[in-house]
C-alpha positions in Angstrom: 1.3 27.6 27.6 0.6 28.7 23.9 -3.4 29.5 23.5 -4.8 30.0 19.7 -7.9 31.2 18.6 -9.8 30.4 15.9 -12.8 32.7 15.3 -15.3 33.5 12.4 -15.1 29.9 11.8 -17.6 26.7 10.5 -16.9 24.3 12.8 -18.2 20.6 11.4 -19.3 18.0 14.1 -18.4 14.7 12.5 -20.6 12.8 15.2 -23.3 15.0 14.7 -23.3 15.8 11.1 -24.3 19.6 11.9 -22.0 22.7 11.2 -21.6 25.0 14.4 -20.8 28.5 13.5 -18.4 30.5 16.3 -14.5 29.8 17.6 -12.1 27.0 18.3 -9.6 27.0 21.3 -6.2 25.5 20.8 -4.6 25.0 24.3 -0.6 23.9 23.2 -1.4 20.5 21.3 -5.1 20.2 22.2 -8.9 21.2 21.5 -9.1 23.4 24.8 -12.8 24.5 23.9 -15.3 25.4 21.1 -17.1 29.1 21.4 -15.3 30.1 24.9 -16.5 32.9 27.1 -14.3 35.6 27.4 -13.8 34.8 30.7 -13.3 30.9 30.0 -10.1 32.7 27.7 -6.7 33.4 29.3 -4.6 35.4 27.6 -4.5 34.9 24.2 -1.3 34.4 22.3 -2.5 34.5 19.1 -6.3 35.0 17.3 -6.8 33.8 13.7 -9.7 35.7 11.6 -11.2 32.6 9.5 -13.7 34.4 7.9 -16.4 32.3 8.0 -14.1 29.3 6.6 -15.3 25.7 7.3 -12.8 23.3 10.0 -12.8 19.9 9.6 -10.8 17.3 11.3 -7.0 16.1 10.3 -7.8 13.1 8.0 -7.0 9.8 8.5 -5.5 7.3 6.2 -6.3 4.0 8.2 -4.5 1.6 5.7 -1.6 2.2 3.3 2.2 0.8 2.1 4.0 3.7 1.7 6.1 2.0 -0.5 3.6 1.8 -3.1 4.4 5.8 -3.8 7.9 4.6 -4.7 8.7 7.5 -1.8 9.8 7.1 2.0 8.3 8.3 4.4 9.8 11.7 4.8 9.0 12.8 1.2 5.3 11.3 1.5 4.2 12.6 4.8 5.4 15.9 3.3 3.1 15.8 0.4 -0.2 14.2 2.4 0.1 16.7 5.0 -0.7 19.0 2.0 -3.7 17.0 1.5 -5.3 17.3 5.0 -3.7 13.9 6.3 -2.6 14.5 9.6 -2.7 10.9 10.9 -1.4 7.6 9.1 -1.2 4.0 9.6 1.3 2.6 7.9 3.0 -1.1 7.2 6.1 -1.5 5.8 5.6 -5.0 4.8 7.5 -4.3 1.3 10.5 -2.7 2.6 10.8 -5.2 5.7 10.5 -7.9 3.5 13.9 -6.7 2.4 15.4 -5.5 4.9 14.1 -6.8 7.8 13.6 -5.0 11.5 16.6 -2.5 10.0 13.9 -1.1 7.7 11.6 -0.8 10.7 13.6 0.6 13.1 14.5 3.5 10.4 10.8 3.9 9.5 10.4 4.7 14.0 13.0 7.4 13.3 11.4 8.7 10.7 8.1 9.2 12.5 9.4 11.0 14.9 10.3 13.3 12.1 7.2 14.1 9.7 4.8 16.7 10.1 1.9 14.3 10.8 1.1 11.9 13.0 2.6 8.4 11.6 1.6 5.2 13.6 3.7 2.0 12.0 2.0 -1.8 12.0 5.2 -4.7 12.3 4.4 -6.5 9.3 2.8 -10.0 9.8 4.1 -11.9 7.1 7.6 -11.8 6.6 8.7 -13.2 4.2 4.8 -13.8 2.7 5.3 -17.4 1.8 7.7 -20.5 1.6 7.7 -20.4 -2.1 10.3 -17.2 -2.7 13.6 -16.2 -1.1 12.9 -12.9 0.6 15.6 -10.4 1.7 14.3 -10.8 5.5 12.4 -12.3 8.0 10.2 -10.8 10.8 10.1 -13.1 13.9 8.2 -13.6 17.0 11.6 -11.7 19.0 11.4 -9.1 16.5 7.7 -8.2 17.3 8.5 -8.3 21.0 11.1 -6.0 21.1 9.3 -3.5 18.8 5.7 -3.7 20.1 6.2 -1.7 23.1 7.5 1.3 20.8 4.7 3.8 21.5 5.1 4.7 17.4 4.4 1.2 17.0 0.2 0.9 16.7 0.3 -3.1 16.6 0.3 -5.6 14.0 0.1 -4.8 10.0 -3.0 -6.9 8.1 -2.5 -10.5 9.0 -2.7 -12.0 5.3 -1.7 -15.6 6.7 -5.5 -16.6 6.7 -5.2 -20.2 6.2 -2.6 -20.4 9.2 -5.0 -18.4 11.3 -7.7 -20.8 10.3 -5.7 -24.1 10.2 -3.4 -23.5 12.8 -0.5 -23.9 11.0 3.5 -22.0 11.8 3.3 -19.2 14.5 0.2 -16.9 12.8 -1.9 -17.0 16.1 1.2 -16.6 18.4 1.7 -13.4 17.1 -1.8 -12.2 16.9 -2.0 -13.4 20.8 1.0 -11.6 21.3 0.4 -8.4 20.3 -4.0 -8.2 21.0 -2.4 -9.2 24.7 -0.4 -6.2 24.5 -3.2 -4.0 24.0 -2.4 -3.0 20.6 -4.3 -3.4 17.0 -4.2 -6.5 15.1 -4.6 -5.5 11.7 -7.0 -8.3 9.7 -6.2 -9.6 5.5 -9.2 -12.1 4.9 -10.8 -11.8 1.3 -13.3 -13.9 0.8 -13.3 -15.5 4.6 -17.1 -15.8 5.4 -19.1 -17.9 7.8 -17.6 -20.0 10.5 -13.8 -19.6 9.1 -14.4 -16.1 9.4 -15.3 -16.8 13.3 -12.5 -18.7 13.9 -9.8 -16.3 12.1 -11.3 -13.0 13.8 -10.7 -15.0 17.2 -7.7 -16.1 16.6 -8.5 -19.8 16.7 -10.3 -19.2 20.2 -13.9 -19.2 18.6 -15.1 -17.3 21.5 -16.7 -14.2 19.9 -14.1 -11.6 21.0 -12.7 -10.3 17.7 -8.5 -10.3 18.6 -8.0 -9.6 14.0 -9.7 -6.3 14.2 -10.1 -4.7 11.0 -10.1 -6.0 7.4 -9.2 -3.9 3.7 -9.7 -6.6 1.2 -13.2 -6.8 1.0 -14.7 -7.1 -2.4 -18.6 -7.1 -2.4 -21.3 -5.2 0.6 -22.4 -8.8 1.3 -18.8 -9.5 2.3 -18.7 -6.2 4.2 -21.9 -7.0 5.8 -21.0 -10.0 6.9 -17.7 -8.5 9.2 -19.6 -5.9 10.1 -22.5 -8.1 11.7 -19.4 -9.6 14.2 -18.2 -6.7 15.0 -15.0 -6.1 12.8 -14.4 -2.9 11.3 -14.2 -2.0 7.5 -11.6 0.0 5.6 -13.2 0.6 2.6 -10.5 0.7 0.0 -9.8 2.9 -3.1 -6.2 2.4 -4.0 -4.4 3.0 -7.1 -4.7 -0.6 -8.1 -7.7 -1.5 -6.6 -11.2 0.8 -5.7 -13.3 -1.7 -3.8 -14.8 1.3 -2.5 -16.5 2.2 -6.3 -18.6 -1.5 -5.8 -19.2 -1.5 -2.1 -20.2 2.1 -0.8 -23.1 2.5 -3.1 -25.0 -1.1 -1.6 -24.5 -0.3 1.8 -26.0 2.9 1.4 -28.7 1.5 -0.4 -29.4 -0.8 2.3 -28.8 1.4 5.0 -26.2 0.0 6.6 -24.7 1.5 9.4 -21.2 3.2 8.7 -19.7 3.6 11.8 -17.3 0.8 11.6 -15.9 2.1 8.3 -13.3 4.0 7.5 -11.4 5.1 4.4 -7.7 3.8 3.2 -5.9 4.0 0.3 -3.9 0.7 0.7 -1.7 1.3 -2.2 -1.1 4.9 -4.0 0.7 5.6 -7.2 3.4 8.5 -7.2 0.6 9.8 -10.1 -2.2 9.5 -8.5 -0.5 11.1 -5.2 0.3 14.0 -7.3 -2.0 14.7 -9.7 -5.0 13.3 -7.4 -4.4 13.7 -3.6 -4.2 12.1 -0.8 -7.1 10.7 1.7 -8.8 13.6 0.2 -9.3 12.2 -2.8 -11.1 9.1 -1.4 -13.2 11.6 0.4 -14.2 13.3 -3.0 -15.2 10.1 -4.5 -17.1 8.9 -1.6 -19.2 12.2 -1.6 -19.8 11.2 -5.1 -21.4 8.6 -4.0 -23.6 9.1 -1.6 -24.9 12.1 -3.8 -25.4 9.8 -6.8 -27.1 6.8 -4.3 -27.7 8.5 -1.3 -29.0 11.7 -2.6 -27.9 14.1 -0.3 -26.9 18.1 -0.9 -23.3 18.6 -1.6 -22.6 19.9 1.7 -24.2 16.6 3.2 -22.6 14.6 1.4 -19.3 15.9 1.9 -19.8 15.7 5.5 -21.0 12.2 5.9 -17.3 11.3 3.4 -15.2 13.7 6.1 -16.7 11.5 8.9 -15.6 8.1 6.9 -12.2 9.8 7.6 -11.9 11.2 10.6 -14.8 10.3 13.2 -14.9 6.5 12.4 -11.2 5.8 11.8 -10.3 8.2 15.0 -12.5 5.8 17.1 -11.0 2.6 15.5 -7.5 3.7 16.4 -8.7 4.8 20.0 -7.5 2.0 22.1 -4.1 2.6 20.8 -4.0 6.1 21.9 -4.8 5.2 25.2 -2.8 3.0 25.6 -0.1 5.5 25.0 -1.4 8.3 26.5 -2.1 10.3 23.2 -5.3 12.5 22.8 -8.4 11.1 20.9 -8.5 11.9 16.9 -10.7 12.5 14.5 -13.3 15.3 15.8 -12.9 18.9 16.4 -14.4 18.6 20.5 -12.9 19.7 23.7 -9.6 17.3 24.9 -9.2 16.0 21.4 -5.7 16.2 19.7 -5.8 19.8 17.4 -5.2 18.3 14.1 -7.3 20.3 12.4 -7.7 21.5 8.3 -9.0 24.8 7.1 -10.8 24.7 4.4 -11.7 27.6 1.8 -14.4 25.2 -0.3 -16.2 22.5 1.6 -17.9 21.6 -1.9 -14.5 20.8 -3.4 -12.6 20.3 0.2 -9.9 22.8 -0.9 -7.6 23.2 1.9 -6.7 26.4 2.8 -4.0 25.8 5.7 -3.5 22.2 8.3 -2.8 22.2 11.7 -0.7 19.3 13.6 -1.3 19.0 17.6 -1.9 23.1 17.3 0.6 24.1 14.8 0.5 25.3 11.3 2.1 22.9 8.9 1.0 23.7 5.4 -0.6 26.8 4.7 -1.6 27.3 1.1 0.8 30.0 -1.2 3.3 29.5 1.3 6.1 26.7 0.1 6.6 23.7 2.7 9.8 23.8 4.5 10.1 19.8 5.5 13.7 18.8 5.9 14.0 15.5 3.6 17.6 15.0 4.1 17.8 11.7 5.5 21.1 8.3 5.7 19.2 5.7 4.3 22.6 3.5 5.0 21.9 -0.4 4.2 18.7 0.4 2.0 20.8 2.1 -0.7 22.7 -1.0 -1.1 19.9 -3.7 -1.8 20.9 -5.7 -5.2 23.4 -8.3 -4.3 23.2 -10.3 -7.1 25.9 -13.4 -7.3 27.2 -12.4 -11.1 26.7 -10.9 -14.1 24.3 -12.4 -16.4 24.5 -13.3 -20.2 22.0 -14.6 -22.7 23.3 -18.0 -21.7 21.6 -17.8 -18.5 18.2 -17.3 -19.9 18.2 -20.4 -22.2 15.4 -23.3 -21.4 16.7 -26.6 -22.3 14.8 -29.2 -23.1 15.6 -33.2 -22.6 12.3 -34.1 -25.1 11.9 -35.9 -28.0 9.1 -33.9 -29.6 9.3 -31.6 -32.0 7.3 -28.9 -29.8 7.2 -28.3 -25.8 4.1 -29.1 -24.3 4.9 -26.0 -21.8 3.2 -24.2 -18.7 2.7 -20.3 -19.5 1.6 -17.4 -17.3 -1.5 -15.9 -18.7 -2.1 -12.3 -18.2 -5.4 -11.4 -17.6 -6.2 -7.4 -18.7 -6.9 -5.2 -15.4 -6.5 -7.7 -13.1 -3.9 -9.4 -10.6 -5.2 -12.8 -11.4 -3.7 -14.9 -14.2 -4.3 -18.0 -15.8 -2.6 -21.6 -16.2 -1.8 -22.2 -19.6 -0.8 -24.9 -21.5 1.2 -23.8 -24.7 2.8 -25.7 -27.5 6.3 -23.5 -27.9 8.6 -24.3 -30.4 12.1 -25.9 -29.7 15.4 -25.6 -31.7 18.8 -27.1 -31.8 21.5 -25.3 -30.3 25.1 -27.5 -30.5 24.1 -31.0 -29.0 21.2 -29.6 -26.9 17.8 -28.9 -27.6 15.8 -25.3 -26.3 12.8 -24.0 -25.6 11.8 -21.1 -27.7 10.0 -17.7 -27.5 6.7 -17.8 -29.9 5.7 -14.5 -30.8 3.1 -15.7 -33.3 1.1 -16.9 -29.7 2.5 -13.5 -28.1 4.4 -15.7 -25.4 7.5 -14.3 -24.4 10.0 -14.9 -21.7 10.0 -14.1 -17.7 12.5 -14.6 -15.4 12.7 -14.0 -11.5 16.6 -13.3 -10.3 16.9 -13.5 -6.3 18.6 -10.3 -4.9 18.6 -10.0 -1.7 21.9 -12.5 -0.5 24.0 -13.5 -3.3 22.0 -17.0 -3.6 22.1 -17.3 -7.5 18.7 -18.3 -7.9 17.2 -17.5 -10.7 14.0 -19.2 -12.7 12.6 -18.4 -16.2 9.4 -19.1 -17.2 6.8 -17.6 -20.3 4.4 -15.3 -20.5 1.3 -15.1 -22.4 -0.6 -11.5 -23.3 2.0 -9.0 -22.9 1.8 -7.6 -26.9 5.6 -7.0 -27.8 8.3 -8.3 -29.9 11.0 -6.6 -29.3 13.3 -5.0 -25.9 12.8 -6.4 -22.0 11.6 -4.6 -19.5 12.9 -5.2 -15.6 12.1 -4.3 -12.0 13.2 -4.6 -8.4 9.6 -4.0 -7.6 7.8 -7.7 -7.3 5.4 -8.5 -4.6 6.4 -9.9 -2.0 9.9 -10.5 -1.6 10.9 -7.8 -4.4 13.5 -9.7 -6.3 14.3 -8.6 -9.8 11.9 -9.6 -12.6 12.3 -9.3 -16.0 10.5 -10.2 -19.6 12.1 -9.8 -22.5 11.8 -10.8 -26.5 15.4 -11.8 -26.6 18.0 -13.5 -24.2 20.6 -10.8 -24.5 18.2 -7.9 -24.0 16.9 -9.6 -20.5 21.0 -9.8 -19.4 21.8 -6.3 -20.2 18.8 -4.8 -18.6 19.6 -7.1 -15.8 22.8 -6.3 -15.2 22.0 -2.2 -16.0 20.0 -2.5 -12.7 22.0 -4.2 -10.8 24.7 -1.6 -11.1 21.7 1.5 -10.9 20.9 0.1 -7.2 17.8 -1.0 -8.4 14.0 0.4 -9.9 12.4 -0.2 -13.3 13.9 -0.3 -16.4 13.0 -0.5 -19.9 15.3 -1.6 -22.7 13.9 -1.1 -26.4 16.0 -0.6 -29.6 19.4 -0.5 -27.8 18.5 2.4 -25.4 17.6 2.6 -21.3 14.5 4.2 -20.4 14.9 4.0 -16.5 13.2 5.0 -13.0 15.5 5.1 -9.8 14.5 3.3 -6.8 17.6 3.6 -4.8 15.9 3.2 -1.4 15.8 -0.6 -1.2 14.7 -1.0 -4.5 11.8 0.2 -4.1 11.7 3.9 -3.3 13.1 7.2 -4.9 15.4 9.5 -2.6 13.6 12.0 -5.9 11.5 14.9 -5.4 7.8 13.4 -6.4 7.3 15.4 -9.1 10.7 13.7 -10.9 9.6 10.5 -9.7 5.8 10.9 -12.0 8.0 12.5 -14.7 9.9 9.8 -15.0 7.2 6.8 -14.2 5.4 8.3 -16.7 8.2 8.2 -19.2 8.9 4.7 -18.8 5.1 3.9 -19.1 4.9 6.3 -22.6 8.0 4.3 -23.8 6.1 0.9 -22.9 2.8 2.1 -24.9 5.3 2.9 -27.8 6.8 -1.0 -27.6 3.1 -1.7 -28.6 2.5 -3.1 -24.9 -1.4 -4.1 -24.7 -1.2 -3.5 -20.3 -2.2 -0.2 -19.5 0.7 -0.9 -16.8 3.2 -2.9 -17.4 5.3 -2.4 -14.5 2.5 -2.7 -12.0 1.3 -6.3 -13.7 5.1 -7.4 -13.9 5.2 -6.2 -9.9 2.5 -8.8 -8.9 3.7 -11.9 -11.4 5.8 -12.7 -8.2 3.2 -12.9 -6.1 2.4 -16.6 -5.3 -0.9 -16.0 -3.3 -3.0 -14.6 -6.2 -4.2 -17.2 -8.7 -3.8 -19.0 -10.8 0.1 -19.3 -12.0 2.8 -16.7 -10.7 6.6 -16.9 -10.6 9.7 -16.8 -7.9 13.0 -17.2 -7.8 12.6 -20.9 -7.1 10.1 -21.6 -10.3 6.5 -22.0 -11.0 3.9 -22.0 -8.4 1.0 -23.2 -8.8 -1.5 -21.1 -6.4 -4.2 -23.1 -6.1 -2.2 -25.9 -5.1 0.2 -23.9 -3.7 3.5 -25.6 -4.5 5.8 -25.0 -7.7 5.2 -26.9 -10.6 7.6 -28.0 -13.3 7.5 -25.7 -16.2 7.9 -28.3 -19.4 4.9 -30.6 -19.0 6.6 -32.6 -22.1 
């Protein structure tokens, strides 16, 4: 038995909201007691002289796809442990939509590796929709076999809302299947209000027992409110791409709402934001921001009542799970709870001074980390299997018209957001030999888009136009392209959309840029979608390739991350796959000449 103490201490009470001033007793992995008689010690193996320093719970990130930080999880727990995180929920649903329950299974073995606590979600939604050829599937025998995995906290966000609702495929058999289990089902339901909502968070059975649990995608405090008032629970959400947090924190503490159903997630995080900005701790900065600029509380309050957004609340949303598997509560610094615990030398600015994981020291500030990152990523490395090269030829939109012009549907980009518009574009056509083709009109800023599938050697491949982007000249390309992550490219000419193409195809995948006959390029070796790169190459070079699109006169302040959801067929209006068009409020694919 190894017994720590931890003396001269501030001890924070996340319940509470008061600061206790005295000692902490770590019993091997666990809270054994807080200000112990010195008869209550046994012998002490070793005593740590805080100094008066505050200790906070490990934080909790209740949401996230690590994939977003174009790192696995090795390299990302090793950098949010830094940050304070000692507990994370994670679903793969990018990288399983590639590689199916191989992906998952290596994401287990890697949790048994990191230096935090990581707790993995089997994606829902696998592959997202009917209207795109993803690398994988997920199926009701894949759950089974992985839901008894005691790594395995339940089922990742349910985003198939309308077959919830509707009843439609095998959505409620899996939520039935895994709430039965005793595990967390995950909830995805923007916008799902009034008796929908009732009928999705029951899973159909309309009975008041909430089997959907928690929901991220909340955009407004009424929405919030609403799921609140039957009893879900609220991840309040300040990604890289999207900070519902910024809009929805502030109302509910001007009404007073009671927070003890929300947590804090990141959803998705940028390899920049992860480096330059932090982790959960960043989230936990910005929402004592908050509730100093609405709330009006000290700094010290307000710090505390963000800490307990990520630690008290999300511990006790989590809790069932860790009974289930026999793991110590989370999330407060009290007798029989799991030590995960931060030091921290500034409350104010929640510098960390050192992290503790189930009693052990695992970052300690001016000491370097010593996480072993070495790691097979076998089948992942080997993710683009595309049929053949390509040539300009293969980019070429005929047209079988008599007009003189293409009446033609375009993608619309809208600035800062994942929504687009349906267009309706007159694009010039020319005469190439005895058939007629659709051209490129940079006059109307419309240039070419293409979706290649890459995943089984299918050949499928669509082009389309795109309306907004602000160049003329090189292509840029990606394996990164929500959901199913086949390769997307646009380009100002047919040849330049080939070679960048084919350049990724033979780099393993990751985003590309090509502009005036030279390759400005990111690796994502790791199924496309991931670096095996330290992080601070990875921003280096993501920030290269983003300087490089600002100097092609590119009006998106991200290209690559607006090119990543133009895939996407569940976010209006007009998106493309590999098998064309999709209309998304009709949801079906649409021809792309109108006449």
């Amino acid at each position: 038995m190894k017994n720590i103490l931890l003396k001269n201490c501030k001890i924070i009470d996340v319940e509470s909201m008061k600061i206790l001033k005295g000692s902490i007793l770590i019993e091997d992995d666990i809270i054994k007691s807080i200000n112990p008689k010195k008869s209550d010690i046994p012998s002490i193996h070793q005593t740590i002289d805080l100094q008066g320093k505050y200790i906070v719970p490990g934080f909790i990130e209740s949401h996230i796809h690590i994939e977003s930080s174009m790192m696995p999880p090795l390299q990302f727990c090793s950098i949010a442990v830094q940050h304070g995180t000692t507990t994370i929920l994670v679903d793969p649903h990018e990288i399983a939509n590639i590689s199916g329950k191989s992906a998952l299974e290596i994401w287990i073995d890697q949790a048994q590796k990191v230096s935090l606590d990581m707790y993995i979600g089997i994606p829902s939604c696998v592959p997202a929709t009917h209207m795109e050829h993803s690398g994988a599937t997920i199926s009701i025998e894949d759950i089974k076999e992985l839901i008894s995995n005691d790594l395995v906290y339940g089922l990742g966000e349910m985003m198939n809302f309308p077959g919830i609702i509707n009843n439609i495929g095998d959505a409620r058999e899996k939520v039935d299947l895994v709430f039965n289990s005793g595990k967390i089902v995950d909830g995805h339901c923007p916008g799902v209000l009034g008796d929908d909502l009732k009928i999705y968070t029951s899973n159909g059975y309309n009975d008041g027992k909430n089997r959907i649990m928690n929901d991220h995608e909340s955009t407004s405090a009424s929405e919030v409110i609403e799921k609140l008032a039957i009893g879900m629970n609220i991840a309040l959400r300040y990604g890289s791409a999207t900070k519902d947090l910024d809009k929805i924190l502030p109302e509910l503490i001007k009404q007073e709402i009671n927070l003890d159903k929300c947590s804090l997630c990141s959803d998705d995080l940028s390899p920049s934001d992860l480096f330059n900005l932090g982790h959960i701790d960043r989230i936990i900065r910005r929402s004592a921001e908050i509730f100093r600029e609405i709330g009006r509380d000290t700094l010290e309050s307000a710090m505390i009542k963000a800490i307990r957004l990520a630690t008290y609340t999300s511990g006790n949303y989590i809790q069932k799970f860790l009974k289930l598997t026999n793991r110590p509560p989370i999330g407060q610094l009290k007798p029989g709870f799991s030590a995960n615990i931060i030091v921290l030398d500034n409350l104010e600015q929640l510098k960390i001074h050192s992290v503790y994981h189930h009693g052990k020291i695992v970052y300690q500030k001016f000491k370097p980390p010593t996480f072993n990152l070495e790691y097979d990523y076998g089948i992942l490395l080997k993710s683009m299997k595309i049929k053949q090269k390509l040539t300009a030829s293969d980019f070429i939109v005929n047209y079988t018209g008599k007009n003189k012009v293409a009446k033609v549907n375009v993608i619309g980009i809208t600035p800062i957001s994942l929504v687009t518009k349906k267009l309706i574009k007159n694009l010039p056509v020319s005469s190439k030999g005895t058939s007629k083709i659709i051209k490129r009109d940079f006059s109307q800023d419309i240039l070419k888009i293409a979706v290649i599938e890459r995943h089984h050697y299918t050949g499928n491949k669509s082009i389309g136009f795109i309306h907004g982007l602000g160049f003329s000249n090189g292509a840029f390309a990606s394996t990164v392209a929500h959901d199913s992550h086949n390769l997307i490219i646009v380009g100002a000419s047919d040849q330049e959309m080939a070679d960048l193409a084919n350049f990724l195809q033979e780099k393993g995948g990751g985003m590309a840029i090509l502009y005036q006959g030279k390759y400005t390029y990111l690796p994502l070796q790791i199924g496309g979608l991931m670096s095996i790169e330290k992080l601070q190459d990875i921003v280096s070079k993501y920030e290269n390739i983003k300087k490089t699109a600002k100097t092609m006169g590119v009006t998106e302040q991200n290209i690559f991350m607006t090119l990543s959801f133009m895939a996407l067929p569940v976010i209006p209006s007009l998106k493309i796959s590999d098998i064309g068009l999709i209309d998304v409020e009709e949801f079906c694919p649409i021809d792309l000449v109108i006449e």
